[in-house]
LUMTORVEX-878820 format. One record per residue: x, y, z of N, C-alpha, C, O in turn; residue number from 0; residue in three letters. Coordinates in steps of 0.1 Angstrom, whole numbers, plus 5000, padded with zeros to 4 digits. Layout:
% residues N
PT  n_u  n_v  n_w ca_u ca_v ca_w  c_u  c_v  c_w  o_u  o_v  o_w   k   r
PT    X    Y    Z    X    Y    Z    X    Y    Z    X    Y    Z NUM ALA
...
This chain:
% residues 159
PT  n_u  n_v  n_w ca_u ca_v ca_w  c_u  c_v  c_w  o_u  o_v  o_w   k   r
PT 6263 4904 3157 6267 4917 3161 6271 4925 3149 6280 4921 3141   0 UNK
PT 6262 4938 3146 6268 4946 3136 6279 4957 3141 6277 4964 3150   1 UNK
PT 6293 4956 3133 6301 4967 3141 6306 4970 3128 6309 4961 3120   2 UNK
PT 6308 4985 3124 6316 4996 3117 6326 4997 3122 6328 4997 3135   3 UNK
PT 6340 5001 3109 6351 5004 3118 6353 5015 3108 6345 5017 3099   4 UNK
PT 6366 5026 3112 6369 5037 3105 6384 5032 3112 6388 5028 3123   5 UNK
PT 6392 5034 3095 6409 5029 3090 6416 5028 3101 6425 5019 3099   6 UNK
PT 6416 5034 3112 6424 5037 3124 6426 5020 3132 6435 5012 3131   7 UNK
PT 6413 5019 3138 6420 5001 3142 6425 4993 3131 6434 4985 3134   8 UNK
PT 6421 4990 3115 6421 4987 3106 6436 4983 3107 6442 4972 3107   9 UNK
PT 6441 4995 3106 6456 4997 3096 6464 4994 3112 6473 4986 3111  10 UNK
PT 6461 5000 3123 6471 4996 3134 6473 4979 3137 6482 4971 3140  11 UNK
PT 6459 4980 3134 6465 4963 3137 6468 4956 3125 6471 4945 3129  12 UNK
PT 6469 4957 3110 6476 4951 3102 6488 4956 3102 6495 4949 3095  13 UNK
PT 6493 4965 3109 6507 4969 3109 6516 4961 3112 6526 4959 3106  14 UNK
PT 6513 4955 3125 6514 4949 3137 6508 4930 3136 6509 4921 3144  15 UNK
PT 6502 4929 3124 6501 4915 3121 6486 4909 3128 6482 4898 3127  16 UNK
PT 6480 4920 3136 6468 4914 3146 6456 4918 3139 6446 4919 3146  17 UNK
PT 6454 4921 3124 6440 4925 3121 6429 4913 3120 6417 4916 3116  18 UNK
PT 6434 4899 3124 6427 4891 3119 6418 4888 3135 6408 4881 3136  19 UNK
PT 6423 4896 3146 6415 4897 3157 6401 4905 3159 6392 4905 3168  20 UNK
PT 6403 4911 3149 6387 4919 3143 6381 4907 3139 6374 4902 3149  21 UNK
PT 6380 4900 3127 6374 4891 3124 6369 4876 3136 6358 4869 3136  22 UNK
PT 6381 4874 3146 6374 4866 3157 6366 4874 3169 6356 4870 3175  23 UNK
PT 6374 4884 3170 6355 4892 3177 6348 4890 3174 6341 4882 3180  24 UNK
PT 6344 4897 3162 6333 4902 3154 6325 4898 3143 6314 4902 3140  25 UNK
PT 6333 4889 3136 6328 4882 3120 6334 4887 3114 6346 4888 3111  26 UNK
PT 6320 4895 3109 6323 4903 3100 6326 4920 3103 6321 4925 3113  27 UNK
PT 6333 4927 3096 6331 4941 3094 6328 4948 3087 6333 4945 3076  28 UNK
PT 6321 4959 3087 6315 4969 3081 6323 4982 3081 6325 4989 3091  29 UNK
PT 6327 4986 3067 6331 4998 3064 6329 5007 3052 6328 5002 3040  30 UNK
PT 6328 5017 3053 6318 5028 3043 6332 5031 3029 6343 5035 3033  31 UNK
PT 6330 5029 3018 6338 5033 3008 6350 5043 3014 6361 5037 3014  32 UNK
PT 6350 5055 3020 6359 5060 3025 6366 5058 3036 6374 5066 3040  33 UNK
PT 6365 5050 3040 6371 5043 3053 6380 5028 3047 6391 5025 3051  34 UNK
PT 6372 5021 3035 6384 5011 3025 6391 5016 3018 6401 5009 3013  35 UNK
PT 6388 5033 3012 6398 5038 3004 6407 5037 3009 6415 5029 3006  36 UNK
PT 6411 5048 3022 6418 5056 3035 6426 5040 3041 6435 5042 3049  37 UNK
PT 6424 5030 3040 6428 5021 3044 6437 5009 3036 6446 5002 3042  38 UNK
PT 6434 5007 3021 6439 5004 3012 6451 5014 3001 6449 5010 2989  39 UNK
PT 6460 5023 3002 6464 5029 2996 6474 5022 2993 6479 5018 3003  40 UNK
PT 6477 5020 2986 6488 5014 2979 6500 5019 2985 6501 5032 2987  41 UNK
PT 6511 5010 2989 6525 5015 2999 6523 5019 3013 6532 5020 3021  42 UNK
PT 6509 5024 3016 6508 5026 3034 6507 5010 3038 6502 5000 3033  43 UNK
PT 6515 5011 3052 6521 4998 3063 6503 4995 3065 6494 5003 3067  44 UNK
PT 6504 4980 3064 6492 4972 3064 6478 4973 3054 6469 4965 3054  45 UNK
PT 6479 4984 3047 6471 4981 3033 6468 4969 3024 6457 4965 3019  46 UNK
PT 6479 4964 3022 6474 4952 3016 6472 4938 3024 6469 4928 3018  47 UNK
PT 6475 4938 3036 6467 4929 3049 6451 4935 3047 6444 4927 3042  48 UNK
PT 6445 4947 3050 6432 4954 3051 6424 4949 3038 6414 4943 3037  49 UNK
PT 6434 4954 3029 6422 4948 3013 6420 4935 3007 6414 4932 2997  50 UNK
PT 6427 4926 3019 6428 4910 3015 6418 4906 3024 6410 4897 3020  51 UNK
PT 6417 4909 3034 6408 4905 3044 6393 4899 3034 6389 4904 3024  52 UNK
PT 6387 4888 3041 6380 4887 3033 6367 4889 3041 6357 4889 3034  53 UNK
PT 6365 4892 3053 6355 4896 3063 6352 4904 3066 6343 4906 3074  54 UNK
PT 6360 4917 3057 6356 4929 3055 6351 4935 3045 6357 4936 3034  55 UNK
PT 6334 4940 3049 6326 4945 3044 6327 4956 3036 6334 4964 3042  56 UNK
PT 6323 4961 3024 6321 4974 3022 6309 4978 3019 6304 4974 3009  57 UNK
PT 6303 4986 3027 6292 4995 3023 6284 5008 3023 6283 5015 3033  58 UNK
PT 6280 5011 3013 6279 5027 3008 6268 5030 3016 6258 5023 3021  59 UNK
PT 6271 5046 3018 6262 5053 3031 6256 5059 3022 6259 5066 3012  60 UNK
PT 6244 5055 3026 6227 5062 3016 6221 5078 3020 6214 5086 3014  61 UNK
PT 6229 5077 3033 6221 5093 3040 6236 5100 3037 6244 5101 3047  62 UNK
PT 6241 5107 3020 6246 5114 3021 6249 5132 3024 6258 5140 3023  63 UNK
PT 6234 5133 3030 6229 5147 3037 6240 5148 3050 6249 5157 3052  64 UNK
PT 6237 5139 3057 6242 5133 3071 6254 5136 3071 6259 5146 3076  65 UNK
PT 6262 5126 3063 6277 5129 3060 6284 5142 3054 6296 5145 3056  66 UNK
PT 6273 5149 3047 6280 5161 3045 6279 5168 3058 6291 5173 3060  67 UNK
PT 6271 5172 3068 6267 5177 3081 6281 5171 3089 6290 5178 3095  68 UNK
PT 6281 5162 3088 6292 5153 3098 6303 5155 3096 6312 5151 3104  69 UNK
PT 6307 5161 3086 6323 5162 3075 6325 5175 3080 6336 5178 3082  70 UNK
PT 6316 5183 3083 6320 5195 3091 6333 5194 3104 6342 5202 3106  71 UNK
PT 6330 5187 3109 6335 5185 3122 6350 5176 3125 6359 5177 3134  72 UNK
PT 6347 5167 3111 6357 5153 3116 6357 5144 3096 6348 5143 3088  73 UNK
PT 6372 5139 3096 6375 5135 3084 6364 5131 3075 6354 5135 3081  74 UNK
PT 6362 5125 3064 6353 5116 3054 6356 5103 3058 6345 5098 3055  75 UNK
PT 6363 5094 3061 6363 5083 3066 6354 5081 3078 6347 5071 3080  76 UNK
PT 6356 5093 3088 6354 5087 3100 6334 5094 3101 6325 5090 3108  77 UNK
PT 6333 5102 3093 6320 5113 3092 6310 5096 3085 6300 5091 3089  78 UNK
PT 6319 5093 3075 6314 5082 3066 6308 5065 3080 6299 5057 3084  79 UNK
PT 6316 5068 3081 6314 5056 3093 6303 5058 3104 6294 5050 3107  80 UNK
PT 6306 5071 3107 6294 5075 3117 6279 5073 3107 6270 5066 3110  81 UNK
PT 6280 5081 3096 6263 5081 3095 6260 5065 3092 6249 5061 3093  82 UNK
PT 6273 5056 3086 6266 5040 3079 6261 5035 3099 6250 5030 3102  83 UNK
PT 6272 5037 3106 6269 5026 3116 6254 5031 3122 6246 5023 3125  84 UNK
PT 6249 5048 3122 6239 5050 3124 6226 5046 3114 6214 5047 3117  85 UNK
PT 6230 5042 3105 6219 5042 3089 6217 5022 3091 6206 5017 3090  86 UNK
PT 6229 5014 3095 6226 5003 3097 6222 5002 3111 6217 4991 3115  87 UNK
PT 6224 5011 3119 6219 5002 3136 6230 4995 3138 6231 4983 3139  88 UNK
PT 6239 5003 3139 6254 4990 3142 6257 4991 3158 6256 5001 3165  89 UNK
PT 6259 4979 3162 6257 4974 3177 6272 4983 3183 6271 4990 3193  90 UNK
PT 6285 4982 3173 6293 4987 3175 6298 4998 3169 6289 5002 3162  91 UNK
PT 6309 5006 3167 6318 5018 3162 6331 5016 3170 6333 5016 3182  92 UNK
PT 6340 5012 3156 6352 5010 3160 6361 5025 3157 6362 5029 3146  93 UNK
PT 6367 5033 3166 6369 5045 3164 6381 5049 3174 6380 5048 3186  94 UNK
PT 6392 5054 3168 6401 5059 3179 6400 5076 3178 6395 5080 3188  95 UNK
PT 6402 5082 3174 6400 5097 3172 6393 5101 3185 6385 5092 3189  96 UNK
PT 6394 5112 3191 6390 5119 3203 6372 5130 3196 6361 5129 3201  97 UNK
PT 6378 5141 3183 6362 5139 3178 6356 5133 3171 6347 5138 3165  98 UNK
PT 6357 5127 3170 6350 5115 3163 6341 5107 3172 6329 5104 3169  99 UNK
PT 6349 5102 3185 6341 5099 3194 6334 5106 3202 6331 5100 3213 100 UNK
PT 6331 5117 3200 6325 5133 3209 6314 5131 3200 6302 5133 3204 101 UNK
PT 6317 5127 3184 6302 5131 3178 6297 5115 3174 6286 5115 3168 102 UNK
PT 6301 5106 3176 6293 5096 3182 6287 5094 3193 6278 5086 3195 103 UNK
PT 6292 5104 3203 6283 5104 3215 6273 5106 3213 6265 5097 3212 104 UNK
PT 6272 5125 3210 6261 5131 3205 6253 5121 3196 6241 5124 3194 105 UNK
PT 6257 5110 3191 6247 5104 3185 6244 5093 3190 6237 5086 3183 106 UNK
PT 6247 5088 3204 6241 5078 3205 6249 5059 3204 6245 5048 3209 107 UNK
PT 6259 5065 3198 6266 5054 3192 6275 5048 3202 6285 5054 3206 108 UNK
PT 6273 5034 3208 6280 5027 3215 6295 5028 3201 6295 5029 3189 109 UNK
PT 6309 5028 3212 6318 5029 3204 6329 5021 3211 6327 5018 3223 110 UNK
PT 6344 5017 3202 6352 5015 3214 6366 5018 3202 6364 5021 3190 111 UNK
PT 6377 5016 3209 6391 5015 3204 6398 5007 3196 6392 4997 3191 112 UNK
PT 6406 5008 3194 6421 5001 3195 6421 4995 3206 6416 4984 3206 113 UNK
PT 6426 5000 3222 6427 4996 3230 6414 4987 3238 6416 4976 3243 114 UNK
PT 6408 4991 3237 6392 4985 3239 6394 4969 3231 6396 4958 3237 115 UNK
PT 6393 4971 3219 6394 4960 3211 6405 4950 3216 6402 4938 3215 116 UNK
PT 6422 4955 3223 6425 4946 3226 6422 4942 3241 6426 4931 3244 117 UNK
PT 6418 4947 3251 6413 4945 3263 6400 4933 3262 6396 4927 3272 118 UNK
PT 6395 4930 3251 6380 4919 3249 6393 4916 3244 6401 4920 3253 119 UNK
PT 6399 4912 3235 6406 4900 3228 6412 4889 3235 6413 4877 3232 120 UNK
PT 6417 4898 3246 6424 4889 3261 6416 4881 3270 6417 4870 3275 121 UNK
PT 6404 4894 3270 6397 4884 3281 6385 4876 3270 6376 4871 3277 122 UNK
PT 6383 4873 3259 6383 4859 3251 6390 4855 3251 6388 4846 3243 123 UNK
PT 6400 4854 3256 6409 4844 3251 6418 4842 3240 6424 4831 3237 124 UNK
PT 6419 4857 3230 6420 4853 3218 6437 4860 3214 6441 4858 3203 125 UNK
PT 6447 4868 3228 6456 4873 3229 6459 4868 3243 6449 4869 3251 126 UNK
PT 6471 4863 3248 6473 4859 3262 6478 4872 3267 6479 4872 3280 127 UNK
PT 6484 4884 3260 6485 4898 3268 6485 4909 3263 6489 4909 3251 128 UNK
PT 6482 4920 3268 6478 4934 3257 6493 4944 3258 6497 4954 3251 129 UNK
PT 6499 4939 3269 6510 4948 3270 6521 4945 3257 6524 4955 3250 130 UNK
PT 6525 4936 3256 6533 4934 3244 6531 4944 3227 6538 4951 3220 131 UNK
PT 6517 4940 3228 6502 4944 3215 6508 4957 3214 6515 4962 3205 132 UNK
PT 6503 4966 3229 6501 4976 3229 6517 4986 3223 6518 4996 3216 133 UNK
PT 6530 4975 3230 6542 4978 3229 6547 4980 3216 6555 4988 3211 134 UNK
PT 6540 4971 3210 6545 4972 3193 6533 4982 3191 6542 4990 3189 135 UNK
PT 6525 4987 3190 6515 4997 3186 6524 5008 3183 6527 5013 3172 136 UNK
PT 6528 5011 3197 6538 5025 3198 6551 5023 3193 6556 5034 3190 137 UNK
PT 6557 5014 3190 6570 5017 3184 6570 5010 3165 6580 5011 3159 138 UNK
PT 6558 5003 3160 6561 4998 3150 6551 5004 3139 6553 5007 3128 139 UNK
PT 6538 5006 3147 6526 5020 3145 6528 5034 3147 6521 5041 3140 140 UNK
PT 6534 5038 3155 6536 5048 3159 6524 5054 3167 6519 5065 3166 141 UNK
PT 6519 5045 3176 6504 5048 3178 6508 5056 3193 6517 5054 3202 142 UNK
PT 6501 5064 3192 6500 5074 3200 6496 5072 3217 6484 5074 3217 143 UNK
PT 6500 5070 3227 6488 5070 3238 6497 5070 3248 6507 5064 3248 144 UNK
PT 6491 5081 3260 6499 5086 3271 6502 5074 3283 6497 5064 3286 145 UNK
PT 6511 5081 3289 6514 5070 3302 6505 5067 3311 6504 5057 3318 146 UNK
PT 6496 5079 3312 6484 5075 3318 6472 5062 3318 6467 5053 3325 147 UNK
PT 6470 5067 3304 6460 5055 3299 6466 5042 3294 6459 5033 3289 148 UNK
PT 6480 5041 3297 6488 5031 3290 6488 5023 3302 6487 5011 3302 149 UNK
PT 6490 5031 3315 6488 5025 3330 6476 5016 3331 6475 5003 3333 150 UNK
PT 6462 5028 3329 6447 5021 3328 6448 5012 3320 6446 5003 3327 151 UNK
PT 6452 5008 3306 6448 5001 3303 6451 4985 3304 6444 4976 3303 152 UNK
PT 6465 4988 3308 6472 4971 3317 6463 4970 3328 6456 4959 3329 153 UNK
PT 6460 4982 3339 6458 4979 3351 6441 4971 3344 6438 4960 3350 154 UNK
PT 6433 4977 3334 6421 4968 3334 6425 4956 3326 6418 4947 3332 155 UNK
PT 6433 4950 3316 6435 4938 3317 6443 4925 3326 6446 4913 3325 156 UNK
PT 6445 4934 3335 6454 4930 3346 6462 4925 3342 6462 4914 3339 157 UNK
PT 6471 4932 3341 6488 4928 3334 6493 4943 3345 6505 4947 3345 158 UNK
């Protein structure tokens, strides 16, 4: 399975000590030079978990026409990510941003979360629960997400 990510699951889950659950999904990962800069900064929480990883890919996006088009809309990490996972055929797009994933629609691009990512990690087998995950997200990431979808998201891994 080919899957791109953009810094957002990257850095939440080295925050939080769970980035190595990318790598038992998925293998490997794929990410475009701005998405390992934006992820590696020296003194941001989980950067040097992200730049150690040794299963994460970097690779440069060849259709820089694309990305300039795309950069219109939504950051250089995440603009960067869209046109590689489109330029490789990537099976996945790892993406939490709201446009970001509006303009992966428009393109086509199967995508999923943070949350997404830990809802498969459970049902592999590879987290025995997402509520906890999710708990430290929000108070040690500061990750964002309403009581609504915080509901959905237990109620689909059934917790």
């Amino acid at each position: 399975m080919i899957v791109v990510s953009d810094a957002s699951p990257l850095l939440n889950l080295a925050i939080i000590g769970h980035l190595d659950l990318l790598s038992k999904l998925y293998g490997e990962v794929i990410v475009p030079p701005a998405v390992h800069d934006e992820a590696t900064v020296v003194g941001i929480p989980g950067a040097s978990d992200v730049r150690a990883a040794p299963w994460l890919i970097i690779k440069q996006v060849e259709n820089r026409p694309l990305v300039t088009a795309i950069r219109l809309q939504i950051d250089r990490g995440e603009a960067e990510a869209i046109a590689l996972a489109l330029e490789i055929e990537a099976d996945l797009l790892l993406v939490d941003e709201r446009k970001a994933r509006a303009v992966a629609t428009r393109f086509g691009l199967r995508f999923t979360g943070l949350l997404g990512i830990l809802i498969e990690a459970k049902q592999k087998g590879h987290i025995s629960a997402v509520k906890p995950i999710i708990d430290r997200l929000r108070t040690e990431a500061n990750f964002w997400i309403s009581q609504i979808l915080y509901d959905q998201v237990l109620q689909a891994a059934n917790e």
